[in-house]
C-alpha positions in Angstrom: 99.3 115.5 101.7 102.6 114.5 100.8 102.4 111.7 97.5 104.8 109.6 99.0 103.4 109.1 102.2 99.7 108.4 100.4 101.3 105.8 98.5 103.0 104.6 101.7 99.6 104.2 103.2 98.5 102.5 100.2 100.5 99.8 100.1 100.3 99.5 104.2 96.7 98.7 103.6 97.0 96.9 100.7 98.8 94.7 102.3 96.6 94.6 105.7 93.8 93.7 103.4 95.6 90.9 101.7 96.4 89.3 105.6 92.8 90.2 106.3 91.2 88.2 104.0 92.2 85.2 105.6 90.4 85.6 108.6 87.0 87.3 107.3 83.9 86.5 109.7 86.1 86.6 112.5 86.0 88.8 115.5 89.4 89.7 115.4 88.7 90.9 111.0 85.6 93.2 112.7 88.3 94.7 115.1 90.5 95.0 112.4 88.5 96.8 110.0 87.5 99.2 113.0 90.9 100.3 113.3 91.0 100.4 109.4 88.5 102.7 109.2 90.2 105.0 111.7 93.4 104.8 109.9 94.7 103.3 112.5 97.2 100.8 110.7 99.5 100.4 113.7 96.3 99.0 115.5 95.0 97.3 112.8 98.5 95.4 112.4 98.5 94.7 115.9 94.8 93.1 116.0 96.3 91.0 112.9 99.3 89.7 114.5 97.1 88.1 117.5 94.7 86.8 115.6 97.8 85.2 114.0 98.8 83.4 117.0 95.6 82.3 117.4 94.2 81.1 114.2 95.5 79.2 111.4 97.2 81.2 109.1 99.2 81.0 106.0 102.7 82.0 104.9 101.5 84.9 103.3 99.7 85.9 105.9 102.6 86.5 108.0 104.8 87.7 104.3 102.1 90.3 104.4 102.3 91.6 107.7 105.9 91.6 107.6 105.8 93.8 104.7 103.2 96.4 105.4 105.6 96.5 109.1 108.5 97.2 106.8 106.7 99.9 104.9 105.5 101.5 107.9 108.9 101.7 109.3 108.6 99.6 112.1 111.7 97.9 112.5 111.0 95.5 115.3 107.7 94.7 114.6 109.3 93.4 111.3 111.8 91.7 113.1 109.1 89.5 115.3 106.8 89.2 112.2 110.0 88.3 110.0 110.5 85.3 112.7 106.8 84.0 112.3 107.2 83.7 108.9 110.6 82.2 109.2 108.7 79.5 111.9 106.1 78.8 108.8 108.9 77.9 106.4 110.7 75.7 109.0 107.6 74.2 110.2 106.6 73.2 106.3 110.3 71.4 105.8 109.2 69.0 108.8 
């Protein structure tokens, strides 16, 4: 397999992991890890984004999703993750 793309996938789940912390002993985490296992790490990304929306979360959370959507390539899922974090930041001036 191709070093760069190993390294890709890496940092992708690196990053998932980081985000994934923050919700351990959730049902959405045993989804997650359930794609994870699969390699799945569109899926996974996806089950972290809901649970998102749905849980409290932290800046980082939403930093790290953001990031492992850029690494992945996937433009507008950055985009919309981008704006959640963007919402954090705004939210903690107020």
């Amino acid at each position: 397999m191709d070093e760069r793309l190993i390294k890709q996938w890496q940092v992708t789940e690196s990053l998932l992991e980081a985000a994934a912390a923050e919700i351990a002993s959730t049902e959405p985490h045993c989804e997650y890890k359930g794609f994870l296992d699969h390699n799945e790490l569109e899926l996974a990304l996806n089950v972290l984004e809901d649970a998102g929306h749905e849980l409290k979360v932290s800046r980082e959370y939403w930093w790290n999703l953001m990031k492992a959507a850029e690494v992945m390539g996937l433009t507008e899922r950055y985009d919309a993750l981008r704006e959640e974090f963007r919402k954090t930041i705004n939210a903690e001036k107020t």
